[in-house]
ZAMARGU-4260 file (C-alpha; in steps of 0.2 Angstrom, whole numbers, plus 5000, padded with zeros to 4 digits):
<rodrens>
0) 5000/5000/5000 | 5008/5016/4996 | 5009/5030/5007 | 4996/5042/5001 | 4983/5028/5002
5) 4989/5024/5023 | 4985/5044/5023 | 4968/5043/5019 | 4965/5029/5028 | 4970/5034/5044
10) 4959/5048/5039 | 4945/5037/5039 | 4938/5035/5057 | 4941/5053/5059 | 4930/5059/5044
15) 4918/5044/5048 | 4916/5052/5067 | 4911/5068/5059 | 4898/5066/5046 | 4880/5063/5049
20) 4882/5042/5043 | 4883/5032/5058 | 4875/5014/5052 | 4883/5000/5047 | 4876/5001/5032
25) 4886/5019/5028 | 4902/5014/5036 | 4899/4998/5023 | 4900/5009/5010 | 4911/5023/5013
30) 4925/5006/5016 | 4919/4998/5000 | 4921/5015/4991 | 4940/5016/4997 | 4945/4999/4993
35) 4936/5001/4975 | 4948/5019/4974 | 4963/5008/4980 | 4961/4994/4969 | 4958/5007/4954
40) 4976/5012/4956 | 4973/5033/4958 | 4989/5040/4963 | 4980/5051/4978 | 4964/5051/4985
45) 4955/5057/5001 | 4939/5059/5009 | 4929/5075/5007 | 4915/5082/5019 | 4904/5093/5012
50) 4890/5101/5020 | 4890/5085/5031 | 4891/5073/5017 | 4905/5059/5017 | 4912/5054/4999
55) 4929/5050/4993 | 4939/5060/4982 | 4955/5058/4969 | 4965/5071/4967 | 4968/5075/4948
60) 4982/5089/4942 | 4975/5101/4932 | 4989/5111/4923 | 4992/5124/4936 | 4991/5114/4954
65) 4987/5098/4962 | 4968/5099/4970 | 4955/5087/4976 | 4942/5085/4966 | 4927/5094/4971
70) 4913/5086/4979 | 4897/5099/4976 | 4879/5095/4983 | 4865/5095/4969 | 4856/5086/4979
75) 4864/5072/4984 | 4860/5068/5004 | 4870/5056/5015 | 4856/5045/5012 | 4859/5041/4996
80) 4877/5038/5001 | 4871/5028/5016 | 4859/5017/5005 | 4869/5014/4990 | 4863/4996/4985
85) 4877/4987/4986 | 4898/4987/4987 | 4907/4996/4975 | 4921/4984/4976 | 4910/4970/4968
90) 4916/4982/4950 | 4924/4965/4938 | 4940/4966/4943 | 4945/4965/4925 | 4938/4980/4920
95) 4949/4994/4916 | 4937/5008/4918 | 4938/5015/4934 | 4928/5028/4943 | 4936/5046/4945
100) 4923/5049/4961 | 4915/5035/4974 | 4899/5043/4969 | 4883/5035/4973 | 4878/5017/4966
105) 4871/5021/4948 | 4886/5028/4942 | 4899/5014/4949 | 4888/5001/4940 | 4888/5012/4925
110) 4908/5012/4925 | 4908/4993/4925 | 4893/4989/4913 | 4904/5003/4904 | 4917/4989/4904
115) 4908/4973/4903 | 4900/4977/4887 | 4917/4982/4880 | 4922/4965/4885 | 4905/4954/4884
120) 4913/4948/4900 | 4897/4943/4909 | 4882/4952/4918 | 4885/4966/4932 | 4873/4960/4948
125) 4873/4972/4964 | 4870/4963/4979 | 4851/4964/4985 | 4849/4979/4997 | 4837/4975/5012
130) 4828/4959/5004 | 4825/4969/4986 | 4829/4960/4971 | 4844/4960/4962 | 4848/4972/4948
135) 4846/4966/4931 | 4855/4972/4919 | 4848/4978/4902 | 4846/4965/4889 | 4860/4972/4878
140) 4871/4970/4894 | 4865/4954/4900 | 4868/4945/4882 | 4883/4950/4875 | 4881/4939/4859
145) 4870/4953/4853 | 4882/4966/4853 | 4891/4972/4838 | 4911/4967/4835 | 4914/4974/4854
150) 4932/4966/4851 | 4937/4981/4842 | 4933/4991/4856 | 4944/4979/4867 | 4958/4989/4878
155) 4955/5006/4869 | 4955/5022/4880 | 4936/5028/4883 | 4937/5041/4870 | 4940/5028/4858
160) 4926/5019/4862 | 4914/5032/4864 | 4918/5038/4849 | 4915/5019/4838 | 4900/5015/4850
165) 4886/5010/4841 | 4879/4995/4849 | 4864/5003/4863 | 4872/4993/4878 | 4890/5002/4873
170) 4884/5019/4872 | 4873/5018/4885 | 4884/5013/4898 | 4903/5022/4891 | 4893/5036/4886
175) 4887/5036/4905 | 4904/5035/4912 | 4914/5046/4898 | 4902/5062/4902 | 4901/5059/4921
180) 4919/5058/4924 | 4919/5077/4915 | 4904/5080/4923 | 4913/5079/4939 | 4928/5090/4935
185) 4918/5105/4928 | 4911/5109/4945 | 4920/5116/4958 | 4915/5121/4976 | 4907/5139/4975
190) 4922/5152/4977 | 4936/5141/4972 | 4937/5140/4954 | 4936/5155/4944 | 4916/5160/4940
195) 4917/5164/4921 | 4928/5160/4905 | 4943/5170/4901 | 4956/5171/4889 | 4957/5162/4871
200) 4937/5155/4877 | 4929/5170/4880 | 4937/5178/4865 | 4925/5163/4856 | 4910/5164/4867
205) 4910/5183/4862 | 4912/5180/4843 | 4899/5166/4842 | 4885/5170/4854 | 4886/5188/4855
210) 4889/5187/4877 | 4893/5175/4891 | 4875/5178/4896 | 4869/5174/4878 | 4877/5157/4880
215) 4871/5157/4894 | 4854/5157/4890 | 4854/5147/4876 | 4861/5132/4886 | 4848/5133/4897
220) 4834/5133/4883 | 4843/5116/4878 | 4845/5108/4896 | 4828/5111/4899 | 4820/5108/4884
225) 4827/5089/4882 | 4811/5078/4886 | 4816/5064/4895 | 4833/5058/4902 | 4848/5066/4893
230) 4863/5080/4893 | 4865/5098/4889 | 4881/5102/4880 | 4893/5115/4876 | 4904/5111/4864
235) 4918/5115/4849 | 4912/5111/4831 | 4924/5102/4816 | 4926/5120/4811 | 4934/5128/4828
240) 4915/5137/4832 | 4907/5133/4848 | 4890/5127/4849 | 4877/5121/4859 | 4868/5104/4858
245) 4859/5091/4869 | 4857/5072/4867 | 4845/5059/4873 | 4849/5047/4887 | 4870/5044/4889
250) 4874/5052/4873 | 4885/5063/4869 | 4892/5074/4853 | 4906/5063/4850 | 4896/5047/4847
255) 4895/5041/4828 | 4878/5046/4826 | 4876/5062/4835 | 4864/5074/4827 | 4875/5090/4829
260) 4893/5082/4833 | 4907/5092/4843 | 4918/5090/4857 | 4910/5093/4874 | 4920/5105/4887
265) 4905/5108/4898 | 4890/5097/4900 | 4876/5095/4912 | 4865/5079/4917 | 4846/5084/4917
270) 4843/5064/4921 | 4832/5068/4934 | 4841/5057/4948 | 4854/5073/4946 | 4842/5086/4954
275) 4826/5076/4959 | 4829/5074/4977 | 4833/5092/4981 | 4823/5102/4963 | 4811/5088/4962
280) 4803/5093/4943 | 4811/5112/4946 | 4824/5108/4934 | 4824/5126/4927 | 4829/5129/4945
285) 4843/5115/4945 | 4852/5123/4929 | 4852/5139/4937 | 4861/5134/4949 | 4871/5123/4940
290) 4882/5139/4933 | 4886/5143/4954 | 4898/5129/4953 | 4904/5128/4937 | 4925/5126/4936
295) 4929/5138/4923 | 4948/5135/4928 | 4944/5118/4919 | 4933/5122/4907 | 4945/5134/4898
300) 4959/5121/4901 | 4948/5107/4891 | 4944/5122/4878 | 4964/5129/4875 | 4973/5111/4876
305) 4959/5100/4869 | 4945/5106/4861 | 4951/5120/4852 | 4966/5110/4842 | 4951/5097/4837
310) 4956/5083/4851 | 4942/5077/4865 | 4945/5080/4882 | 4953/5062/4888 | 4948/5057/4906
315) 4967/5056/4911 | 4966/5073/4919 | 4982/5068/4929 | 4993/5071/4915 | 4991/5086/4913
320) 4850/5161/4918 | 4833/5154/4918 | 4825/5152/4902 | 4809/5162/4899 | 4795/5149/4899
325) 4775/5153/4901 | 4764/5141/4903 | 4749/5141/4891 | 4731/5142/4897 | 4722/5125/4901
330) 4706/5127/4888 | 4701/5108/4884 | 4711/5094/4892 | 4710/5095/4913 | 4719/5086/4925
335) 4708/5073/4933 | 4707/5069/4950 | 4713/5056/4959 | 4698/5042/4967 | 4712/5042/4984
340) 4723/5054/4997 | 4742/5058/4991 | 4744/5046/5004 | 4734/5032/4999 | 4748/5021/4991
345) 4760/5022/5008 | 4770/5014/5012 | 4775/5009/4994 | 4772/5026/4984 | 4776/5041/4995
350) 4764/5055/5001 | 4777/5067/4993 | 4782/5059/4976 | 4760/5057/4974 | 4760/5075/4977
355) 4773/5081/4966 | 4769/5070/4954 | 4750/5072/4953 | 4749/5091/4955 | 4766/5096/4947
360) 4773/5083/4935 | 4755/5080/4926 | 4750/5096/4926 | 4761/5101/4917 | 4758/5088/4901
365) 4739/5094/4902 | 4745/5114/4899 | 4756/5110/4884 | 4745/5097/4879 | 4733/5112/4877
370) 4741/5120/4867 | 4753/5110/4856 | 4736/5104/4848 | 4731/5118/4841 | 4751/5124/4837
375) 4757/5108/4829 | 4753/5096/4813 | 4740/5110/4808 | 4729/5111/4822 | 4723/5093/4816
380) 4722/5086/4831 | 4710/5102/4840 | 4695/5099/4847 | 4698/5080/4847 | 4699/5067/4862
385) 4714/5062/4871 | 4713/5045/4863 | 4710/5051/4847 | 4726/5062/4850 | 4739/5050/4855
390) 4732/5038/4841 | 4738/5052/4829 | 4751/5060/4839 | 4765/5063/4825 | 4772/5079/4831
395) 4786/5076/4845 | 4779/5088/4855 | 4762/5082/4854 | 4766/5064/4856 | 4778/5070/4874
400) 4762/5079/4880 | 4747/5072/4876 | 4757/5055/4880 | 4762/5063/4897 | 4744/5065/4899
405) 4736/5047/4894 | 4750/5038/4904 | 4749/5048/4919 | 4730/5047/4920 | 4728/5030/4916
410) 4742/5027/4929 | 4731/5035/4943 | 4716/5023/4942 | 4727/5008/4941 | 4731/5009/4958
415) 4722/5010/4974 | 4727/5009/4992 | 4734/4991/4999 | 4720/4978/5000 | 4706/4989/4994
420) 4704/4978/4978 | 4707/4958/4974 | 4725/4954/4974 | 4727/4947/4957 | 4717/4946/4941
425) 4701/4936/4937 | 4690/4930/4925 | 4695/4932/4907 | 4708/4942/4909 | 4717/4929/4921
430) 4713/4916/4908 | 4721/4926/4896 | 4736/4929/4906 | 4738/4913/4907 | 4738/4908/4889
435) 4750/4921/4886 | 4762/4920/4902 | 4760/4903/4908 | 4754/4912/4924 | 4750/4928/4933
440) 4766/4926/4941 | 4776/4923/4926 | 4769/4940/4917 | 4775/4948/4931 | 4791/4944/4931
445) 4792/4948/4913 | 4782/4964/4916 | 4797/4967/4931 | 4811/4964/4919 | 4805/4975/4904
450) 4801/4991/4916 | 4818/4987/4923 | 4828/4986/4906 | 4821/5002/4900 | 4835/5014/4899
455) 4832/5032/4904 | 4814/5037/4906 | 4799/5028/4899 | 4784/5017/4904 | 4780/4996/4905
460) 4766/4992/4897 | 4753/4978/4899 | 4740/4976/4885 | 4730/4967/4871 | 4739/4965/4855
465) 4732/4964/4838 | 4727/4946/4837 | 4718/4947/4854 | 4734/4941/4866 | 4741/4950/4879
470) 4759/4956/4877 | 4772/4965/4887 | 4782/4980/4880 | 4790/4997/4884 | 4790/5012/4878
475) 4803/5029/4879 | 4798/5045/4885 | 4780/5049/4887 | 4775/5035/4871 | 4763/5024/4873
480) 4755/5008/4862 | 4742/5017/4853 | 4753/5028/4845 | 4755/5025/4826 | 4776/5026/4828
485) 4772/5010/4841 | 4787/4997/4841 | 4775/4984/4847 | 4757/4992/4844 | 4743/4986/4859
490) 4730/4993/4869 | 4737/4997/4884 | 4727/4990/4901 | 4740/4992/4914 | 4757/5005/4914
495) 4769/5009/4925 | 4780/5025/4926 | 4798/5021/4926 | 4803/5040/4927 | 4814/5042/4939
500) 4802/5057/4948 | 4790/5042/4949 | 4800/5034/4963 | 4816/5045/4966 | 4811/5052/4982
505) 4808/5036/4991 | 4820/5022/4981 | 4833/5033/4973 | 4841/5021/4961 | 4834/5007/4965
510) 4821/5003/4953 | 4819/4986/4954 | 4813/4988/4973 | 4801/5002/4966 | 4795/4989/4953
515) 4791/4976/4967 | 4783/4986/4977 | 4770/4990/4963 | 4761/4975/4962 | 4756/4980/4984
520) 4745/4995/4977 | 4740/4988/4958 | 4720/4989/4957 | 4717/4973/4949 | 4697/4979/4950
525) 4703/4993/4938 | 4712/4983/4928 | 4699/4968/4923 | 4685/4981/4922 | 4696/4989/4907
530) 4699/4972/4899 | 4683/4967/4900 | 4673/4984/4894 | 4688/4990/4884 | 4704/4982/4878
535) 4693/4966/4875 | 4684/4972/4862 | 4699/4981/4854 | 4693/4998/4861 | 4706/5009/4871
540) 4701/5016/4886 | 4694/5032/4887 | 4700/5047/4897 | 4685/5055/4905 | 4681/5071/4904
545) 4696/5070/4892
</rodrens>
């Protein structure tokens, strides 16, 4: 062991005795965390409180000094630290990416999913966390026949394979663990970086946007307009002009297929477990804040020895305003209301999460639903049902809102409190399931494994298919199975939300928990009812009112 690593751990009781983690379960963590940063082989690295918050840190050189890097509070609690499913030292010991930061579980198990599908090693599991189900890993992850020549990608640096991913489960996870390694070096703690570009990078800002505040503002408009899980961007185009993008999911400007491509040198995660805990769905609010602890000491260095001579910033960092936004006026589409309290679902869907997500998140979808019918694909769509929308939803817009809309308010009367309704299906629907499934509890395993293999946001859909069977599918975003882009077309009888504002507040990345704890509050009344009246007779279900 050398001796900066006998530093910080005899650092360890100390920092323990003073942060605000004191069960087992933490102390668990925080050890598993500095094995994991030892066994990674980082030259220094120590443990940083901040704002009573335990994490582990490696010190990285920028050109000018030697520093920690920074450990900045968006939202992260000690909770999440303390409840982190799993020990980061079970990464494959064969993997060769490493993470920069001991951050909470999601990203560790995106480093070594990073890795494994690089090398179609085998499948990442986290241990079960208090009796929850193990993680499964995405299909692409889990089966690495199906990917695509990864032994080209074998032993490259992770700019190399972000730049050739084009197999999902690839760019998925190296994406994830390219832009949250820069992630974490573009932010500093408030007052110790320099707070706003200077030298050869203003000079460009100036020339391209017009102002620092221009820039500014027009980043913004991208973070917060991306729907659904994905990145804002600042970036350097093939021509030396800087520009601003956003991509979906763990995408990012260098990948092969990026619709506007660059080289990043500031980026920020609009995933919503980045902000939800502490912004919940004030994301405008989150990006705002965002430019308080931006490191413009490292952005500029990224621009002036990277970017600007055409080369991506390598993760080897050793070596070296709110947007205006009005909301329209509600005129035809309303926001029903719910048949049970906000905290009707406990203990298995929060008081708060119901709150949030009922009076904030679908409010929302019913404004701009409002109005995107009448602004897009020619007012077509005005004065027509919410079934009749999303049937013909074409526009993306439409299809984000008016499918926000349907989902959510189908969502509601699919559930009810614990043992007000019958505990499993009946009738025809259960004979169907079992035609279909084999049993009720074989659909929902595969019901549990599709919502937990959907990547980013989207929904898991239970529903009649064309031929009168039931099927199991998932869909990205706010789609849904009557829409005419629909992968696998069905009339949906039962969805879940697998956002992560649908469960952030009380499972935090632990979705497969989340998904378990659904089945306590499903309404199986509900459900048969729409089978029977509905779905059966190749009808969607209505909205009322709607």
């Amino acid at each position: 062991m050398g001796e900066s690593a006998r530093r910080g751990l005899q650092r360890l009781p100390d920092a323990l005795s003073t942060t605000v983690l004191s069960s087992e379960a933490s102390v668990a963590a925080v050890t598993a965390c500095a094995v994991l940063l030892l066994a990674s082989g980082c030259r220094r690295w120590e443990f940083v409180l901040f704002r009573g918050v335990c994490l582990i840190g490696s010190t990285v050189r920028t050109r000018r000094h030697w520093r920690t890097t920074p450990t900045v509070e968006l939202g992260i609690s000690p909770a999440v630290l303390s409840r982190s499913e799993g020990s980061l030292a079970s990464l494959p010991p064969q993997s060769k990416a490493t993470a920069p930061l001991a951050t909470p579980w999601n990203y560790g198990v995106r480093v070594s999913q990073a890795a494994v599908c690089v090398q179609c090693a085998r499948a990442v599991r986290r241990p079960a966390d208090d009796g929850a189900a193990p993680h499964e890993a995405p299909p692409d992850v889990r089966q690495p026949g199906e990917l695509l020549h990864p032994e080209e990608l074998q032993d490259k640096d992770i700019v190399y394979v972000v730049q050739h991913a084009t197999a999902e489960g690839i760019r998925n996870n190296a994406g994830g663990h390219y832009n949250h390694s820069l992630f974490w070096l573009w932010m500093a703690t408030p007052g110790t970086a320099n707070n706003a570009p200077y030298g050869p990078l203003k000079d460009r800002i100036d020339q391209d946007f017009g102002s620092l505040e221009d820039m500014k503002t027009q980043f913004n408009a991208a973070a917060a307009t991306r729907f659904g899980s994905g990145w804002a961007w600042l970036g350097v185009g093939a021509h030396g002009k800087l520009g601003i993008t956003s991509t979906a999911n763990q995408d990012n400007p260098l990948m092969p297929d990026a619709d506007e491509p660059m080289i990043p040198i500031l980026g920020l995660d609009v995933w919503e477990h980045a902000y939800f805990l502490q912004y919940q769905n004030r994301r405008v609010e989150y990006i705002r804040g965002f430019w308080n602890v931006v490191n413009w000491d490292q952005v500029v260095h990224c621009y002036e020895d990277f970017a600007s001579k055409q080369k991506p910033v390598p993760l080897e960092m050793e070596e070296l305003a709110e947007p205006s936004i009005s909301l329209p006026v509600m005129t035809v589409f309303k926001l029903p209301m719910l048949k049970y309290e906000y905290n009707a679902l406990e203990p298995y869907v929060d008081t708060l999460t119901m709150s949030i997500h009922h009076s904030l998140e679908h409010e929302v979808y019913v404004q701009y639903t409002n109005e995107y019918v009448e602004k897009y694909q020619g007012g077509e769509l005005k004065g027509k049902s919410l079934v009749e929308v999303v049937q013909h939803a074409k526009a993306e817009p439409i299809r984000n809102n008016a499918g926000g809309h349907y989902n959510h308010s189908l969502f509601w009367t699919t559930m009810c409190s614990p043992g007000e309704a019958a505990a499993g299906p009946s009738g025809k629907l259960k004979a169907k399931i079992e035609d279909a499934f084999g049993s009720v509890d074989r659909m929902k395993q595969v019901f549990a494994e599709t919502a937990a293999a959907r990547f980013g946001s989207g929904w898991a859909w239970l529903g009649v298919k064309r031929d009168g069977s039931l099927g199991v599918t998932s869909t990205m975003n706010q789609d849904n199975p009557l829409m005419p882009n629909a992968r696998e077309p069905m009339i949906p009888i039962l969805g879940l939300d697998v956002w992560e504002h649908a469960y952030y507040l009380k499972y935090h990345n632990r979705r497969t928990e989340y998904i378990a704890a659904f089945w306590n509050v499903a309404n199986w009344d509900q459900i048969v009812a729409y089978y029977d009246e509905f779905a059966s007779k190749h009808e969607p279900i209505p909205i009322p009112g709607n």
